[in-house]
PDB file as gemmi writes it, atoms N, CA and C in Angstrom:
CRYST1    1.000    1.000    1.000  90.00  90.00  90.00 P 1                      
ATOM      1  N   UNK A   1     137.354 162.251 116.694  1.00  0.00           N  
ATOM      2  CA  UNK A   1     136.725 161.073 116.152  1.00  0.00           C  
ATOM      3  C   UNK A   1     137.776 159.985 115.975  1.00  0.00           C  
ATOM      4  N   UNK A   2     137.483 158.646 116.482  1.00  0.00           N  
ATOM      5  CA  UNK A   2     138.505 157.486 116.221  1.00  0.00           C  
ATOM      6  C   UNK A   2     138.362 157.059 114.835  1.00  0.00           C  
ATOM      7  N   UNK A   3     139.273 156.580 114.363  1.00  0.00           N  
ATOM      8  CA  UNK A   3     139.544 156.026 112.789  1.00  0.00           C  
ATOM      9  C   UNK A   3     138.916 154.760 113.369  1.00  0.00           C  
ATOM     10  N   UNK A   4     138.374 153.726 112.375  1.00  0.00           N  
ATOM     11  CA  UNK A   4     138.121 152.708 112.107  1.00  0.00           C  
ATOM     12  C   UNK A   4     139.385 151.563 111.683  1.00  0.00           C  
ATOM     13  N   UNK A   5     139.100 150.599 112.828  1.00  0.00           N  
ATOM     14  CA  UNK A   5     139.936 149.851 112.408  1.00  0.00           C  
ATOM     15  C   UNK A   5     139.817 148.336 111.556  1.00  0.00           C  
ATOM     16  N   UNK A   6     139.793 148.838 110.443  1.00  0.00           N  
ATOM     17  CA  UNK A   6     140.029 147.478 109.119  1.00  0.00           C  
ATOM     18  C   UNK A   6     140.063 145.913 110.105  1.00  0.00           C  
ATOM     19  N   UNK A   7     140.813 145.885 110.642  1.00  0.00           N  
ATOM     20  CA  UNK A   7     140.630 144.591 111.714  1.00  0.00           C  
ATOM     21  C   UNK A   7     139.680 144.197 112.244  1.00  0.00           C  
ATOM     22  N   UNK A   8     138.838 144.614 112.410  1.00  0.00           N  
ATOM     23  CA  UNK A   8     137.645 144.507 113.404  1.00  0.00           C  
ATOM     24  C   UNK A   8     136.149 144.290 111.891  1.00  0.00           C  
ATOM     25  N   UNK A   9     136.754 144.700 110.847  1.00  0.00           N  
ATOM     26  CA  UNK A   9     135.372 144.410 109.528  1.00  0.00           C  
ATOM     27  C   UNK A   9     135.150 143.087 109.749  1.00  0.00           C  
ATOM     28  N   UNK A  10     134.097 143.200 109.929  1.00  0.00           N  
ATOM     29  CA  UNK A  10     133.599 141.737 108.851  1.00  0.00           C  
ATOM     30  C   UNK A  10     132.325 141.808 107.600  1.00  0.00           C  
ATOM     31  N   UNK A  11     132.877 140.772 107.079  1.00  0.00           N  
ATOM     32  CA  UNK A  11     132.381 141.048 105.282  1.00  0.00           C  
ATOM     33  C   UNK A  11     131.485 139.558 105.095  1.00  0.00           C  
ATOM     34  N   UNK A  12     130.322 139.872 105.015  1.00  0.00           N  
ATOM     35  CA  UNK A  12     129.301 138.388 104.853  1.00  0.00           C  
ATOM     36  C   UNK A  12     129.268 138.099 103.337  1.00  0.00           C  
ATOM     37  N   UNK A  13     128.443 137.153 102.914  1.00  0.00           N  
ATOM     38  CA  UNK A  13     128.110 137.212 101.637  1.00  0.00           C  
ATOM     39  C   UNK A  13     126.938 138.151 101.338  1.00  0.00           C  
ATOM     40  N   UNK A  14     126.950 138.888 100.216  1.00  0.00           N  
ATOM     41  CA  UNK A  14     125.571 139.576 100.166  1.00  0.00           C  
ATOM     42  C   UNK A  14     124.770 138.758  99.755  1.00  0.00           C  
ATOM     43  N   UNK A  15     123.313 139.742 100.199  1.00  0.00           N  
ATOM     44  CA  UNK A  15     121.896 138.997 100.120  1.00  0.00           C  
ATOM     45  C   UNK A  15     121.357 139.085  98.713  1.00  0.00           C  
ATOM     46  N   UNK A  16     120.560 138.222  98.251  1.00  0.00           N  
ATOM     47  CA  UNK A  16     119.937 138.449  97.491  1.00  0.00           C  
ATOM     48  C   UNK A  16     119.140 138.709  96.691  1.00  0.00           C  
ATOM     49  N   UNK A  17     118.174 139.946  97.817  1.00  0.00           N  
ATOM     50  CA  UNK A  17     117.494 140.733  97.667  1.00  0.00           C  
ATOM     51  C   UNK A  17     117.835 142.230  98.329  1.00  0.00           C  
ATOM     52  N   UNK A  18     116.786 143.349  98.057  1.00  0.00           N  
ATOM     53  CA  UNK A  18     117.336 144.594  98.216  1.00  0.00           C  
ATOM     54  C   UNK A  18     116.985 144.450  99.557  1.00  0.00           C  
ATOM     55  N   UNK A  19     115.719 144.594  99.876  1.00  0.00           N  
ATOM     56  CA  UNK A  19     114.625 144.997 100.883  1.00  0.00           C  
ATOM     57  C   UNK A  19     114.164 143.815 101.469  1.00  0.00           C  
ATOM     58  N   UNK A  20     113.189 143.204 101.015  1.00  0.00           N  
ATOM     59  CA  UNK A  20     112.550 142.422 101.302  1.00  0.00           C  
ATOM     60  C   UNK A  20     111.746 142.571 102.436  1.00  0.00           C  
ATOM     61  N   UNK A  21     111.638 141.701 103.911  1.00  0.00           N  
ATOM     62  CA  UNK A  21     110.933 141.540 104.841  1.00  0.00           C  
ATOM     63  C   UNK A  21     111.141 142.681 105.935  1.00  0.00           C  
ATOM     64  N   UNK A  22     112.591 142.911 105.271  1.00  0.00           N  
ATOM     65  CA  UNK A  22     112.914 144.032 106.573  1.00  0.00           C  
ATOM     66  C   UNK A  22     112.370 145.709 106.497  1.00  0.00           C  
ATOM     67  N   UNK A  23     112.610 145.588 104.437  1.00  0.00           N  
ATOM     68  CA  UNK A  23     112.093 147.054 104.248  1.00  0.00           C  
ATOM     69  C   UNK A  23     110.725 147.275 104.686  1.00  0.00           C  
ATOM     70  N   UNK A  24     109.385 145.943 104.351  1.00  0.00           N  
ATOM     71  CA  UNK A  24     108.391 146.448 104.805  1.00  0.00           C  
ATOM     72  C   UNK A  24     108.015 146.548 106.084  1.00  0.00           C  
ATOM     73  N   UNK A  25     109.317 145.804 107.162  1.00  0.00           N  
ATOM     74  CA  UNK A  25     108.949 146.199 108.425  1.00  0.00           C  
ATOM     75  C   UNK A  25     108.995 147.420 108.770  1.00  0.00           C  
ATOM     76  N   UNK A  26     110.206 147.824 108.467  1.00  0.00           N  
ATOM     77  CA  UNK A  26     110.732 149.550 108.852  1.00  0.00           C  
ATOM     78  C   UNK A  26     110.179 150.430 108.009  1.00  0.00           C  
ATOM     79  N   UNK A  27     109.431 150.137 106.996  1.00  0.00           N  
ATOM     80  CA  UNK A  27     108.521 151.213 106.006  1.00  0.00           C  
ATOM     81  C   UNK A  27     107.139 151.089 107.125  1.00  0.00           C  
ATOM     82  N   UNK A  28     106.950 149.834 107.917  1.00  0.00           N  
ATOM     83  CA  UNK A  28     105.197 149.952 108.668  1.00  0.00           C  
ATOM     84  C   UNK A  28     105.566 149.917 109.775  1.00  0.00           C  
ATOM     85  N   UNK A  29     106.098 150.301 110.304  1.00  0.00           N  
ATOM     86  CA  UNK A  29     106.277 150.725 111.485  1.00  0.00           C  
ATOM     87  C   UNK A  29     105.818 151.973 111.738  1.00  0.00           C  
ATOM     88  N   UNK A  30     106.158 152.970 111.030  1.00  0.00           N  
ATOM     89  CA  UNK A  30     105.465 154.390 111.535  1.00  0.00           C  
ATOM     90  C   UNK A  30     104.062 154.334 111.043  1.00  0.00           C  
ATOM     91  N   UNK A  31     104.339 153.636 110.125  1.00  0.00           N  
ATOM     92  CA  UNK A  31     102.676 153.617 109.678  1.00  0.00           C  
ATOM     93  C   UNK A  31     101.787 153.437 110.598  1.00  0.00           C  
ATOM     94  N   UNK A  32     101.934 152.049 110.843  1.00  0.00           N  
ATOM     95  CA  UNK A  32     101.051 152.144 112.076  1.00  0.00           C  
ATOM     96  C   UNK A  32     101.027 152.305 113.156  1.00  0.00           C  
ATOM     97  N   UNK A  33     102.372 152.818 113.774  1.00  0.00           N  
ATOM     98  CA  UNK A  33     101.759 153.791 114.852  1.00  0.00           C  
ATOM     99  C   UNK A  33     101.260 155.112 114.668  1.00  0.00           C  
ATOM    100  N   UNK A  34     101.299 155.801 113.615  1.00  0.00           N  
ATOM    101  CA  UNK A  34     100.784 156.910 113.844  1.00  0.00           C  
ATOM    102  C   UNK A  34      99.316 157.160 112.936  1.00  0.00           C  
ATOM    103  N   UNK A  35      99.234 156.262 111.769  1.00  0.00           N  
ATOM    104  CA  UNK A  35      97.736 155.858 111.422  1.00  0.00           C  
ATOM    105  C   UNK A  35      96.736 154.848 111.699  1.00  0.00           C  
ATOM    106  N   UNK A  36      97.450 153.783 112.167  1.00  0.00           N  
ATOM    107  CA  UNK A  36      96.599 152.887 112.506  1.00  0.00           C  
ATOM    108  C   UNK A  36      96.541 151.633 111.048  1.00  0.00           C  
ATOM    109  N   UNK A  37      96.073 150.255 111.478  1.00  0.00           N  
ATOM    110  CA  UNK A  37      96.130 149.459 110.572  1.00  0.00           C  
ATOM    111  C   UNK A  37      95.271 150.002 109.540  1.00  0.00           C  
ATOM    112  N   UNK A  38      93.953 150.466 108.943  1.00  0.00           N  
ATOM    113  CA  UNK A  38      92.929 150.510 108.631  1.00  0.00           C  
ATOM    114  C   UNK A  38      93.705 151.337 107.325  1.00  0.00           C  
ATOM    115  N   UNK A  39      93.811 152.431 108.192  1.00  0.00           N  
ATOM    116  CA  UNK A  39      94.554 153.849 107.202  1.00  0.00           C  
ATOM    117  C   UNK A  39      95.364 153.646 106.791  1.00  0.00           C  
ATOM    118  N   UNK A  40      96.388 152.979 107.322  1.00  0.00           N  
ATOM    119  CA  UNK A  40      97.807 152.586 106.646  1.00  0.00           C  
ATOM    120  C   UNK A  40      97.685 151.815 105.703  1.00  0.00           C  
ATOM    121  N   UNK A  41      96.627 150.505 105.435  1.00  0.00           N  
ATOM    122  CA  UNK A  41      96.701 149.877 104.253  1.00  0.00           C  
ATOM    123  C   UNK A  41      95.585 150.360 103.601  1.00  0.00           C  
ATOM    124  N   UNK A  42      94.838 151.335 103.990  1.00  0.00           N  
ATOM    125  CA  UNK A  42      94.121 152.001 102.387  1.00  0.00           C  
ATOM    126  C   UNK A  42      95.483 152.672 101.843  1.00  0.00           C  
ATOM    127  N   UNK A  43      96.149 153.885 102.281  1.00  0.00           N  
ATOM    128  CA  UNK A  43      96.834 154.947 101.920  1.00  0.00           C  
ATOM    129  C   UNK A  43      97.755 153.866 100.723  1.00  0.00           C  
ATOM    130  N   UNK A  44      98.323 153.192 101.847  1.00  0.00           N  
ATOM    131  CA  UNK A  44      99.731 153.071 100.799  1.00  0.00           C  
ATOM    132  C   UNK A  44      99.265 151.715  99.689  1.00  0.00           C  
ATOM    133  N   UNK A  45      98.440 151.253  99.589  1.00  0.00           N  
ATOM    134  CA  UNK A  45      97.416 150.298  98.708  1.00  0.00           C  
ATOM    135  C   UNK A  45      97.325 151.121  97.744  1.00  0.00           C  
ATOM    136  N   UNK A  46      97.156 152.524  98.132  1.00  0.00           N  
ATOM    137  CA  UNK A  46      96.464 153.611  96.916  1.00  0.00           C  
ATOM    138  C   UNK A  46      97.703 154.235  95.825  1.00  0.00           C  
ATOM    139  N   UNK A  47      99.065 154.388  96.764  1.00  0.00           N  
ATOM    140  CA  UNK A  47     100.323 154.868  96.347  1.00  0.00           C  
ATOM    141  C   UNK A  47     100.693 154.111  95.129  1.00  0.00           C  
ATOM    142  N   UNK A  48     100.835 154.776  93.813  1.00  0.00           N  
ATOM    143  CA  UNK A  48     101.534 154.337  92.783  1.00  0.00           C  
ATOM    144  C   UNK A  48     100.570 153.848  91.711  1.00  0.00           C  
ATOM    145  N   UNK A  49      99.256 153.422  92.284  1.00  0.00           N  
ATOM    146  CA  UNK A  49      98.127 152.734  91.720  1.00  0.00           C  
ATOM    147  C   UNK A  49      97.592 153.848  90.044  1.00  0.00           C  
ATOM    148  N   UNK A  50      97.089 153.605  89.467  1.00  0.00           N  
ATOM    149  CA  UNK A  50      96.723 154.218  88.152  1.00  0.00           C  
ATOM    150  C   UNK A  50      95.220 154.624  88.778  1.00  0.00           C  
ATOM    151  N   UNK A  51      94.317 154.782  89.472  1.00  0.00           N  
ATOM    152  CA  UNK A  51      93.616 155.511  90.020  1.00  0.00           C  
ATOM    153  C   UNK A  51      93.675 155.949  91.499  1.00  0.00           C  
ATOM    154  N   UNK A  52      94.585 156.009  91.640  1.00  0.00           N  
ATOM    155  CA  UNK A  52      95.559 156.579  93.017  1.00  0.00           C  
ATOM    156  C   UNK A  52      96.033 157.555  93.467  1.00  0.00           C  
ATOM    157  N   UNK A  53      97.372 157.452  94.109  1.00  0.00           N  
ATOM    158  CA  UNK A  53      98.166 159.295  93.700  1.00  0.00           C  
ATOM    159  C   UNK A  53      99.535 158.520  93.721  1.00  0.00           C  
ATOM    160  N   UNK A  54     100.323 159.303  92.962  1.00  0.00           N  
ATOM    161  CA  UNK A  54     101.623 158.844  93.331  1.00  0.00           C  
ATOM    162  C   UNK A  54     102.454 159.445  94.314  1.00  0.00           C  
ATOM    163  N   UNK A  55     103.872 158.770  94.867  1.00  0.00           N  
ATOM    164  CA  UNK A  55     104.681 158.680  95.838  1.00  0.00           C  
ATOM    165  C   UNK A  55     105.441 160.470  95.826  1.00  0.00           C  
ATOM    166  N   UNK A  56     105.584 160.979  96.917  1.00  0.00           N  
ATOM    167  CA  UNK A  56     105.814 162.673  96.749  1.00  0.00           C  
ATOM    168  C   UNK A  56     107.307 162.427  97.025  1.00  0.00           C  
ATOM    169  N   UNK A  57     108.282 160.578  97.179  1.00  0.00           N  
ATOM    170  CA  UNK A  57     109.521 160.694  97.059  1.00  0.00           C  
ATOM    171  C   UNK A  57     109.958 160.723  95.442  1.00  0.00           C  
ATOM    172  N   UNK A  58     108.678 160.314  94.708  1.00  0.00           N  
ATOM    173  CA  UNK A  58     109.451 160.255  93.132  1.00  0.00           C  
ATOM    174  C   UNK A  58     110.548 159.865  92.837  1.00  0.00           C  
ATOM    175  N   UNK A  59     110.507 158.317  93.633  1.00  0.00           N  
ATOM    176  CA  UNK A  59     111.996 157.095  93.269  1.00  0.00           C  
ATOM    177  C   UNK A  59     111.487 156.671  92.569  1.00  0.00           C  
ATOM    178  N   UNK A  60     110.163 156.101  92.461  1.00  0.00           N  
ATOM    179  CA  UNK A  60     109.289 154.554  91.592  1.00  0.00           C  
ATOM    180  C   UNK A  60     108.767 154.950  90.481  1.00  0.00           C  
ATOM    181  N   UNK A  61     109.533 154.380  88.983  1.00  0.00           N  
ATOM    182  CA  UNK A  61     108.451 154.638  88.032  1.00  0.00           C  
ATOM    183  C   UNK A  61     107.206 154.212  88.119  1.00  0.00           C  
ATOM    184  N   UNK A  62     106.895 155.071  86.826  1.00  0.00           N  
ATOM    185  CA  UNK A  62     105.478 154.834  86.657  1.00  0.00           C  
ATOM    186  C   UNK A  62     105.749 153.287  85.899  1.00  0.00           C  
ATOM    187  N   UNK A  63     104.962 152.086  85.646  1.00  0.00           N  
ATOM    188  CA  UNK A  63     104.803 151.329  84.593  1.00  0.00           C  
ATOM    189  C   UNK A  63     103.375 151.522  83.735  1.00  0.00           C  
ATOM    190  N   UNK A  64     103.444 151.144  82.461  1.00  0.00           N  
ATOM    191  CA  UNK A  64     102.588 151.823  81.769  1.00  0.00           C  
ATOM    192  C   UNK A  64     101.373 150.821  81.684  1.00  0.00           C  
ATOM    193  N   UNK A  65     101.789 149.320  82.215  1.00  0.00           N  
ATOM    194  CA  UNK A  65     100.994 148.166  82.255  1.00  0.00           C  
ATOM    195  C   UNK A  65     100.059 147.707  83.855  1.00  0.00           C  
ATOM    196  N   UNK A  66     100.586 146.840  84.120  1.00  0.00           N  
ATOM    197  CA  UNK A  66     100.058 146.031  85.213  1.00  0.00           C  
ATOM    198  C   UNK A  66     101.083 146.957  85.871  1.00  0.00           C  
ATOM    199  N   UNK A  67     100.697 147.137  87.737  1.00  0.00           N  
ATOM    200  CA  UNK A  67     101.258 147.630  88.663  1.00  0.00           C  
ATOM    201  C   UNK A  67     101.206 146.673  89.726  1.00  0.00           C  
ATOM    202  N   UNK A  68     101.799 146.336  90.489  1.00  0.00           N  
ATOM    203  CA  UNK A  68     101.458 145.746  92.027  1.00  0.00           C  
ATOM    204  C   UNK A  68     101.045 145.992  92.965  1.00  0.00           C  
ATOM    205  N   UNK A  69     100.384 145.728  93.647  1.00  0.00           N  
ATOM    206  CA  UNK A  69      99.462 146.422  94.818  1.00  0.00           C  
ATOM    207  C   UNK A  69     100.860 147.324  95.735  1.00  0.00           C  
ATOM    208  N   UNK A  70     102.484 146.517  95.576  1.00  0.00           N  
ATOM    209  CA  UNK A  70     103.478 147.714  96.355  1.00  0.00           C  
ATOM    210  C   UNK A  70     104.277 147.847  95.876  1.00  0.00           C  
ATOM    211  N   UNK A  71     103.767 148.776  94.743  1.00  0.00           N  
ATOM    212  CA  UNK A  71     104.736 149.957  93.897  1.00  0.00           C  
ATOM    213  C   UNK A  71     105.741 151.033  95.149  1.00  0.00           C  
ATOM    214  N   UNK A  72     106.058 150.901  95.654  1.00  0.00           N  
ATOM    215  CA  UNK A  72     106.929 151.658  96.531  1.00  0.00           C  
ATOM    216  C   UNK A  72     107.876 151.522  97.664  1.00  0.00           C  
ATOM    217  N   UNK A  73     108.451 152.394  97.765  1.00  0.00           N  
ATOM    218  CA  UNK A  73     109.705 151.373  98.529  1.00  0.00           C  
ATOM    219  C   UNK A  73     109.798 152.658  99.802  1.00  0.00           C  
ATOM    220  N   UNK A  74     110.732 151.930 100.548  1.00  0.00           N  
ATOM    221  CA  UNK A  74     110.895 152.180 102.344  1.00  0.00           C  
ATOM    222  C   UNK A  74     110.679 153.816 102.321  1.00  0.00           C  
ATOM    223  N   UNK A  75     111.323 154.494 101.571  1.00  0.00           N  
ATOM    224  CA  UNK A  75     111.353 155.990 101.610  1.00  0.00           C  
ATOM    225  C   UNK A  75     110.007 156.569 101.731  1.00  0.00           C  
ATOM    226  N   UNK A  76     109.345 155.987 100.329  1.00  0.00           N  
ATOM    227  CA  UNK A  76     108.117 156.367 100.103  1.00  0.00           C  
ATOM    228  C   UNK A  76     106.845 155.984 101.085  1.00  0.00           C  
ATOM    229  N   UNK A  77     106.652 155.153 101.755  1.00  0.00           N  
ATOM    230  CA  UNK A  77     105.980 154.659 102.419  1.00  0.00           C  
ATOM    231  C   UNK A  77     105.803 155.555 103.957  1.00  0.00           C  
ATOM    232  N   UNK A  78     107.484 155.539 104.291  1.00  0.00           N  
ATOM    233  CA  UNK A  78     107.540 156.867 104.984  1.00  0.00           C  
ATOM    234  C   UNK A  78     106.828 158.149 104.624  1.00  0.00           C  
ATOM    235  N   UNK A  79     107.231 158.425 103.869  1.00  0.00           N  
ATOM    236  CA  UNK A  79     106.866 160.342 102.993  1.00  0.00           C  
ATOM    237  C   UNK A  79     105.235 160.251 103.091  1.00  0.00           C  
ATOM    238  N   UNK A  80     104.601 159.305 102.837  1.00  0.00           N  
ATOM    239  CA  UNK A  80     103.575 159.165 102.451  1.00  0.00           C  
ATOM    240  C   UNK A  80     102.094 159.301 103.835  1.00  0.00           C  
ATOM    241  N   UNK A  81     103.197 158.409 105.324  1.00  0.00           N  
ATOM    242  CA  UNK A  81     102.985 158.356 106.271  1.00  0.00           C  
ATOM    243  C   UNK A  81     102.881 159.458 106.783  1.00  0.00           C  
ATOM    244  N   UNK A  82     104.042 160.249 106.909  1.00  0.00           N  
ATOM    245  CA  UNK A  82     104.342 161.688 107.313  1.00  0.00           C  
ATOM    246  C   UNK A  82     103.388 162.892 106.505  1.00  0.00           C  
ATOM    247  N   UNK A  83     103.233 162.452 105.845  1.00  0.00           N  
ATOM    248  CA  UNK A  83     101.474 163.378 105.286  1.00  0.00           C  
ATOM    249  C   UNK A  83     100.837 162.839 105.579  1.00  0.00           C  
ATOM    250  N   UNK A  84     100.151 161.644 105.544  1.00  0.00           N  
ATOM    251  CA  UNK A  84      98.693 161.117 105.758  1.00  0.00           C  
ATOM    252  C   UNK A  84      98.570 161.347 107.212  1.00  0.00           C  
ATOM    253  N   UNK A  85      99.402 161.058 108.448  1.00  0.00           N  
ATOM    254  CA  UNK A  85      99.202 161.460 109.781  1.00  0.00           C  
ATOM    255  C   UNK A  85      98.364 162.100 110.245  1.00  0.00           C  
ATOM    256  N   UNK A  86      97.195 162.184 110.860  1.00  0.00           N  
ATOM    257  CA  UNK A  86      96.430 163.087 111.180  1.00  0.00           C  
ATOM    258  C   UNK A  86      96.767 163.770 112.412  1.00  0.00           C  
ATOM    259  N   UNK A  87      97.333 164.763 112.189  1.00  0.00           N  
ATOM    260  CA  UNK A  87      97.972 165.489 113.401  1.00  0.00           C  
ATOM    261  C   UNK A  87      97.518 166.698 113.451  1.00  0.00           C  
ATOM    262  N   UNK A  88      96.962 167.064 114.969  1.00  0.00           N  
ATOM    263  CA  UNK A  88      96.208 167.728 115.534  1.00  0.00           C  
ATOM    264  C   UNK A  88      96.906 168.874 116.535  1.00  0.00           C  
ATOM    265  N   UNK A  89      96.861 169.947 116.666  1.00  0.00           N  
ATOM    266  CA  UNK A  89      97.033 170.770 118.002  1.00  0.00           C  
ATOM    267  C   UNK A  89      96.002 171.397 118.613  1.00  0.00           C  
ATOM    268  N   UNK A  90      95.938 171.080 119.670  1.00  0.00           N  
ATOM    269  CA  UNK A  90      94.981 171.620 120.921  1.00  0.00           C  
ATOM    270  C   UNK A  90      94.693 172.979 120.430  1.00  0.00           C  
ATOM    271  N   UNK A  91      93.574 173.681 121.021  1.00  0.00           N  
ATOM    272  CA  UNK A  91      93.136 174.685 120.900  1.00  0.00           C  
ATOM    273  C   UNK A  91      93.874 175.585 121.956  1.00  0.00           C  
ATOM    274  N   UNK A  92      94.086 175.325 123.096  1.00  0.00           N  
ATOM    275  CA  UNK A  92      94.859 176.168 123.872  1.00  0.00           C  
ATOM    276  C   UNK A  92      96.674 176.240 123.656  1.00  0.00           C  
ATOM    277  N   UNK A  93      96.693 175.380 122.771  1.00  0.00           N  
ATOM    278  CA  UNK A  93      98.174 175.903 122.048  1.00  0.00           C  
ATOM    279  C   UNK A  93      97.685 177.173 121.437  1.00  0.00           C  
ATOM    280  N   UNK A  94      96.918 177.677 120.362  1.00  0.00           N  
ATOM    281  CA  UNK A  94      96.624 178.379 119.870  1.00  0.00           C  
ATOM    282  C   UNK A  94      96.229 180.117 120.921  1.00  0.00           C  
ATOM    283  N   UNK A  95      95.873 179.799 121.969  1.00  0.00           N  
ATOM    284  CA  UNK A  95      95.605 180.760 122.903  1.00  0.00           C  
ATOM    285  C   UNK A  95      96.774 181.112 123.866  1.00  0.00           C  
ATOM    286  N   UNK A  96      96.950 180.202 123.792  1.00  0.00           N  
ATOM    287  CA  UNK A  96      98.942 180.573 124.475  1.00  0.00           C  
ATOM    288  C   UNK A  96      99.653 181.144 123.419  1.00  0.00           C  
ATOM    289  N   UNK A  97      99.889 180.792 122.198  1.00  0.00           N  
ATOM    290  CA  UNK A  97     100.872 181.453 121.487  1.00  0.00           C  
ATOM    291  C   UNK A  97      99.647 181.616 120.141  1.00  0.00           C  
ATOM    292  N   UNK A  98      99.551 182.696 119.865  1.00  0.00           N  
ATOM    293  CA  UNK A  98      98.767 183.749 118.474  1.00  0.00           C  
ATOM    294  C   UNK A  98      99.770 183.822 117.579  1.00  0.00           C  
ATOM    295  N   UNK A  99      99.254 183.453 116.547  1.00  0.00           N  
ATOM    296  CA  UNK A  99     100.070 183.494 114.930  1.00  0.00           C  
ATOM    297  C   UNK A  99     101.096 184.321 115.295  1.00  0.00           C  
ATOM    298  N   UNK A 100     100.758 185.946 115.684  1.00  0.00           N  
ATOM    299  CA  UNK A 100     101.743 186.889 115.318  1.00  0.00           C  
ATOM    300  C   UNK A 100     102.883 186.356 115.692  1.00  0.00           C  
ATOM    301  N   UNK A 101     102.836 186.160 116.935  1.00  0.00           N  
ATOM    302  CA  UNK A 101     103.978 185.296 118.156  1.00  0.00           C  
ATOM    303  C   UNK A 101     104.521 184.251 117.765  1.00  0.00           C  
ATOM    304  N   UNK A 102     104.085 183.558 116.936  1.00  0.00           N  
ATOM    305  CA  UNK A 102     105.044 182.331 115.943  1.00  0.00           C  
ATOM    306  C   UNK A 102     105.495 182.579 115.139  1.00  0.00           C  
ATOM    307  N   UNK A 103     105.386 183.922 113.998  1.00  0.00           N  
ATOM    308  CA  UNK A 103     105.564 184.720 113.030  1.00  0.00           C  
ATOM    309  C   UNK A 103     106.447 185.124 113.402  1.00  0.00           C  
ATOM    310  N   UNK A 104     107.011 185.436 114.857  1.00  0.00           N  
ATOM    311  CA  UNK A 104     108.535 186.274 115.212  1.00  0.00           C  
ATOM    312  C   UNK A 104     109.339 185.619 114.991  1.00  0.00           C  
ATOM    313  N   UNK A 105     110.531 186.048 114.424  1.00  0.00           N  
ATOM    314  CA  UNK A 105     111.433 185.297 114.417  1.00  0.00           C  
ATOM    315  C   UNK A 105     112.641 184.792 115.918  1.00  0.00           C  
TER     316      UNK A 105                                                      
END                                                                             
């Protein structure tokens, strides 16, 4: 592995925000490719909400008042995606390889 060479840094001013435009790009991106617009903004609309469910990354408090429609951040949005996915396998996966046969180690 090459060392890094200090010469070659460059150092901007930081921003002054965390996330912003970019986190919710790269938080909806999988979203909607793999749920679709529809699903993706019920699901994560629902995340964090007080008649909802909460986030299974458990970064975001709870607040005990008013909430915002996006209580959650890039991680969660992911995690949330990666369950809601409706992902399917063929039936002839299942006839090619039988439980026992996946059960082997």
């Amino acid at each position: 592995m090459e060392d890094a060479d200090e010469n070659d840094l460059e150092v901007d001013k930081p921003k002054d925000w965390a996330a912003g435009m970019p986190g919710v790009y790269h938080s909806m991106q999988p979203a909607l490719k793999h749920m679709g617009a529809s699903r993706s903004a019920r699901t994560l609309l629902t995340m964090n909400q007080k008649q909802g469910f909460d986030c299974m990354s458990g970064a975001w408090p709870d607040p005990s008042g008013h909430r915002s429609k996006f209580e959650y951040c890039e991680n969660g949005a992911k995690a949330v995606t990666w369950e809601a996915t409706p992902v399917t396998v063929a039936s002839d996966f299942w006839a090619e390889h039988p439980i026992t046969e996946l059960r082997e180690p």
